[in-house]
C-alpha positions in Angstrom: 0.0 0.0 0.0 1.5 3.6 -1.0 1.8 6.0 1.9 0.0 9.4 0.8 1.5 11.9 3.1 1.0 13.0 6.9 -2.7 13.7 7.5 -3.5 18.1 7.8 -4.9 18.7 10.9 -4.1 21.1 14.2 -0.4 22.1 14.8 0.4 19.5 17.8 4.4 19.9 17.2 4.7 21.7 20.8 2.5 18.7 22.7 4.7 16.1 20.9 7.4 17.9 22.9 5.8 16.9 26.7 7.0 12.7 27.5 3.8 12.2 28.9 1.5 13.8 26.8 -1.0 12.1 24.3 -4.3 13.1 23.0 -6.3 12.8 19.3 -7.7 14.8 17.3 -9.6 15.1 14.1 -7.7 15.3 10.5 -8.1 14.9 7.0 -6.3 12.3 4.6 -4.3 13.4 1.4 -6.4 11.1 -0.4 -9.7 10.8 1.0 -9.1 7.1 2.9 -10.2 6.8 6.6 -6.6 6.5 8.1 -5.9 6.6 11.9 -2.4 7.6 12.8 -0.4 7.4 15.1 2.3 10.2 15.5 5.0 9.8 18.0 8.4 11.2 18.4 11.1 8.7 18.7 13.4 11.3 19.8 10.7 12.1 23.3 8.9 9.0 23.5 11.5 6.3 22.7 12.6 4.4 19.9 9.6 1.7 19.7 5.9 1.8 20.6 3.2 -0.5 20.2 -0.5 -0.7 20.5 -3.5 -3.2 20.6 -6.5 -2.6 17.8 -9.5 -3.9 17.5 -13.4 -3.0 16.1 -16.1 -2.3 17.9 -19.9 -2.3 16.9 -20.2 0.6 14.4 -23.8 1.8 13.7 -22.2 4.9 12.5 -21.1 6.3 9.1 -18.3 8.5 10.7 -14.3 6.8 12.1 -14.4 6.6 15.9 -11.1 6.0 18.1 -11.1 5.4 21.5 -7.7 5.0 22.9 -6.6 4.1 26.4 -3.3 4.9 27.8 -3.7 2.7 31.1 -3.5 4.4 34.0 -2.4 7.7 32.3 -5.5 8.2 30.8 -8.0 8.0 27.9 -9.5 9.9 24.8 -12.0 9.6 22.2 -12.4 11.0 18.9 -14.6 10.9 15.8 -14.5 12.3 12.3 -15.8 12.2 8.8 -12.8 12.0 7.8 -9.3 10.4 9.9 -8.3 10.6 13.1 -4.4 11.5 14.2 -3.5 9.7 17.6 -0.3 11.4 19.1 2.2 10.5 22.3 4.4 7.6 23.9 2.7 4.4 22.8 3.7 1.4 25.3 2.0 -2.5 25.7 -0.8 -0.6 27.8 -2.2 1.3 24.8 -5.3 0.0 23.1 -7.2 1.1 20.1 -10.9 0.5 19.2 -11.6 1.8 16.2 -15.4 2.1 15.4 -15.7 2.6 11.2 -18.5 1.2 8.5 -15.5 -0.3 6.5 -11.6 -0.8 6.1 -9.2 1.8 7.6 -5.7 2.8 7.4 -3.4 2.3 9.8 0.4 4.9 10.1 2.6 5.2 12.6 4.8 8.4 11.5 7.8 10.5 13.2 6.7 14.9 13.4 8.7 15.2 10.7 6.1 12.5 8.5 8.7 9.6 8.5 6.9 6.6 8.8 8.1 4.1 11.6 5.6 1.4 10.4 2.7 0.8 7.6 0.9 1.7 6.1 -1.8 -1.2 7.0 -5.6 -1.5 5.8 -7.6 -3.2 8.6 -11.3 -4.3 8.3 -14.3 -4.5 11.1 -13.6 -7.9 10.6 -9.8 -8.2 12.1 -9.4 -9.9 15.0 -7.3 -7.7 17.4 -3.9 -6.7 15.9 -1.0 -5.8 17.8 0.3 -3.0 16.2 4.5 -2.3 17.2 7.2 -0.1 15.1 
């Protein structure tokens, strides 16, 4: 699968800057596919990461992600369009992605490198550990 390009969506370069901050927001795809990605900097949140994803019941025409950091928290977005998922990404985080059909999945540096993917997934996937 070609990578299209980091997703547009709100200036988070200063958060990406804080260890232990993380959060989501909504964005927009390059070319229109409902992509989730995961931006972490290898630099402030270490070299590897790593998350669980699964699908939930989706009744809904929009992309849903709820993601849970363990103990350090948890945050939910949804969007016509993607979804960008950003901070340190350890065994504790988990994914469920709530979408009428396939999405992509990135994992890219600030800078748009991309550390793993890109992957399509399907409501169908049994959970997927995701790691870079």
């Amino acid at each position: 699968m070609d990578d299209p390009g980091p997703l547009h969506g709100p200036d988070i370069s200063e958060q990406l800057q804080q260890p232990r901050a993380f959060g989501v927001s909504g964005a927009t795809a390059p070319d229109g596919v409902p992509t989730i990605e995961f931006t972490t900097d290898p630099a402030v949140h270490g070299a590897h990461g790593a998350a669980r994803v699964w699908f939930g019941p989706s009744a809904e025409s929009r992309l849903q992600a709820t993601v849970s950091w363990g103990a350090a928290g948890r945050a939910m977005c949804q969007s016509a369009d993607s979804i960008r998922v950003w901070g340190r990404f350890g065994p504790e985080t988990e994914v469920e992605i709530r979408a009428p059909g396939a999405v992509r999945l990135i994992v890219r540096s600030p800078a748009g490198a991309v550390l793993t993917g890109p992957i399509m997934v399907s409501p169908d996937l049994a959970p997927h550990n995701l790691a870079w």
